[in-house]
N, C-alpha and C positions, 0 to 999 in steps of 0.2 A: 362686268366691269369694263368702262371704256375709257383711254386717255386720248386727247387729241394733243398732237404735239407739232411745233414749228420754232427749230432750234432752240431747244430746252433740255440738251443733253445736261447741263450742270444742275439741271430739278429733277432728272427722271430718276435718278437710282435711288433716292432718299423716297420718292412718289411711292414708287413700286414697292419699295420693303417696305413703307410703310401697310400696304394693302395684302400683306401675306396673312394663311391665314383667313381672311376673308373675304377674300374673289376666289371664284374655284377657278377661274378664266379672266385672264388681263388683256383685251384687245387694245394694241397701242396705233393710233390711223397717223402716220407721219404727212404731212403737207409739205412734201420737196425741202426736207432741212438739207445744212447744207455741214453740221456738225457733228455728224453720229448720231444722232438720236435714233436714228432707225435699227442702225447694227447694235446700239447697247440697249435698246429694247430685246433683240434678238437674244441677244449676251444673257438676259434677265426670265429671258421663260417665257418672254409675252408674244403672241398671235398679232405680227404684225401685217398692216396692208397700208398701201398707199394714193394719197389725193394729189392733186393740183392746190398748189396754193391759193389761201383766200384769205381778205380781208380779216375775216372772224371765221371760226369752225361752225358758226351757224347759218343756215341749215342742214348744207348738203355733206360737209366734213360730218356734223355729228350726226347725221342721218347714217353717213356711210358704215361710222365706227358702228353703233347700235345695229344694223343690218348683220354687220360680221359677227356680231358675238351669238354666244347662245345659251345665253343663262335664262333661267324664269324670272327672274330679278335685274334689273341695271343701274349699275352706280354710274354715272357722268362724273369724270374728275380733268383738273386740269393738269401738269407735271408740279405747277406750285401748290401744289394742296396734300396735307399728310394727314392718314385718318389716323385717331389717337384710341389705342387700345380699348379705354373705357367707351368712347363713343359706337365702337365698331359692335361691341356687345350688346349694347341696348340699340341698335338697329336692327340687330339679329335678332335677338329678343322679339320685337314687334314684326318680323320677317314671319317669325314662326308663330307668332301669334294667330296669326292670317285672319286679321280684321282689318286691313286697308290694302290698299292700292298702289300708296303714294304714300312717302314720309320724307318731309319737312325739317331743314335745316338749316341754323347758323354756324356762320364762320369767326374765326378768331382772326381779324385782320392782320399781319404784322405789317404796317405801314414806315416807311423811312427807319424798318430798325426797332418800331416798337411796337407791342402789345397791344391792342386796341379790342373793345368787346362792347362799343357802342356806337351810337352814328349809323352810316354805312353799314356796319360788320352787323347791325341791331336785324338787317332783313333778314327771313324767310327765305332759304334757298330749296328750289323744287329741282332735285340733281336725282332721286334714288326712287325708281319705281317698278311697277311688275311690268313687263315686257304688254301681256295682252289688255294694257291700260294703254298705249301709245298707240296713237293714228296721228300719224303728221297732219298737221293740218293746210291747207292750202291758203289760208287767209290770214295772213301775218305781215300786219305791218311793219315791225319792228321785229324781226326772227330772230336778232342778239341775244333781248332778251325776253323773249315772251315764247320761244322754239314751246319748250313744255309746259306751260301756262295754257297754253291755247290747243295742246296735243294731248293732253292726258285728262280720262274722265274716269272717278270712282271715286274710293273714299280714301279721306287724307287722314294722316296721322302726322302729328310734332311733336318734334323730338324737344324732352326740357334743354334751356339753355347751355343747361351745367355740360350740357355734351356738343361738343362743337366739333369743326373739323378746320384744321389750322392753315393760310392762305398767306402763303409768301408772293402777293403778289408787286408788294412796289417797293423794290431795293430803296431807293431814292427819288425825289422828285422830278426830276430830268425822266426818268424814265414812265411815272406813269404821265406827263405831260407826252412825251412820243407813243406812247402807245394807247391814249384814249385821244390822241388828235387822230390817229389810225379809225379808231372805232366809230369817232364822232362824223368819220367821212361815212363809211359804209353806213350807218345809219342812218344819214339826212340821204342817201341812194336810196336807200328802202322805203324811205317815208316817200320820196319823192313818186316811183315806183307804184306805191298805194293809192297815190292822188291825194296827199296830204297837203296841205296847204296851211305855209306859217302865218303868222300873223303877229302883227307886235306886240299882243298880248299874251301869245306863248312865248317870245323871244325873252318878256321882261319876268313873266312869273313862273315859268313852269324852273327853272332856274333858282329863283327866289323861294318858293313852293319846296322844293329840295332842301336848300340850306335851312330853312328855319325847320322840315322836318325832322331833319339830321341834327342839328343840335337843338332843339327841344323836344318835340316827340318821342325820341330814339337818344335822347342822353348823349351825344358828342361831347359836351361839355365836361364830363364825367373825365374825358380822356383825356382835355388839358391841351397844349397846345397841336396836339397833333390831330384831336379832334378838330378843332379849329378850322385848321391850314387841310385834312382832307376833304371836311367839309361843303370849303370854299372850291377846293379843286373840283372835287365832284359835281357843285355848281357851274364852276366853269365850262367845264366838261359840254354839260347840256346847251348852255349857251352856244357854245361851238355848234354844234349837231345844229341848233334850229341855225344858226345866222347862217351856214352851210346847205341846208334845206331852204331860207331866202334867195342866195345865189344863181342855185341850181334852178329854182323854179324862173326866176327873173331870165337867167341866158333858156330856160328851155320855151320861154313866148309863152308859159301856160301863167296867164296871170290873176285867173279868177280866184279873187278872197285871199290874194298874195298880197304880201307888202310892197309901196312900190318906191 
């Protein structure tokens, strides 16, 4: 069990009891907080170590965490994330089953305060897998989100819906606007890095592409107006990331198949 944490001392103690119990091992990888997280990790029982701050824990924070721990098995959690009793069982369940590699799961968003179990929160998260299924991979354009997508091979198992694992990530809107204009930088660095090249047809659809999956595909709509207003932010979001990867390519001289 791994947390990556950077100033989330007000998530970690709810985090951690939540995962009693069911980590036999809690490695907490602190990133230079600057609010206790590191000593109330201590406080709490967990194996901690420490990084250099970085944009996102991806790759080299959550490489470092999974490096330190020493389980057969690893959960990836964040401090906003609470496993819920019944979910924790039927993971274990299929642990001990030992017919996969990898087990698949969603999250119960709580967005600005509410509930949400469609849209967004509708993906497939790949966080909980057996240790000798992980090889980092070296070819990652996007390491945010794709670290274990493109690092893990064998067989998957998914978990039913009914079991989720719960995800305080956006207090309120203010906040996930500063912290996915945060991610939308490192990400258009990554892209940029790969030799991705935008174009105004990613800038206009892959944006658009999101929103209509999220609220049709994946039921947003279901969730009222919050699906809505995440939706769109989440569209936003990506928007940022490419017109940020336009920039970046235009001041770097590298212009082939770039917008101009």
């Amino acid at each position: 069990m791994v947390i990556n944490t950077c100033n989330e001392a007000h998530h970690l103690r709810e985090c951690v009891e939540s995962l009693r119990g069911f980590a036999d091992e809690i490695v907490v990888c602190d990133m230079e907080s600057t609010d206790g997280s590191a000593e109330l990790a201590k406080e709490l029982g967990c194996k901690v170590i420490t990084h250099k701050r970085m944009p996102a824990p991806e790759p080299d924070a959550r490489i470092a965490a999974i490096n330190a721990s020493s389980g057969d098995w690893i959960l990836v959690f964040d401090p906003d994330m609470r496993l819920l009793a019944e979910t924790a069982r039927e993971m274990r369940r299929l642990i001990e089953e030992d017919n996969c590699d990898m087990i698949w799961f969603t999250l119960l968003n709580v967005c600005f305060g509410i509930p949400t179990r469609h849209g967004h929160g509708a993906i497939y998260f790949l966080k909980l897998f057996r240790r000798s299924a992980f090889n980092p991979s070296e070819h990652l354009d996007d390491p945010i989100h794709t670290l274990f997508h493109k690092s893990l091979t064998g067989r998957s198992a998914y978990l039913p819906r009914k079991y989720y694992v719960v995800h305080y990530a956006y207090p309120d809107i203010p906040t996930f606007i500063k912290n996915h204009a945060r991610y939308a930088e490192a990400e258009a660095h990554c892209l940029l890095s790969a030799g991705k090249s935008p174009s105004l047809a990613r800038i206009f659809w892959l944006p658009v592409r999101r929103f209509l999956g999220n609220m049709v595909k994946r039921s947003a709509w279901r969730d009222g107006a919050v699906g809505f207003i995440l939706s769109g932010l989440v569209s936003t979001y990506l928007f940022q990331r490419e017109c940020i990867l336009w920039e970046l390519r235009r001041k770097s001289g590298k212009r082939n198949g770039s917008v101009k």
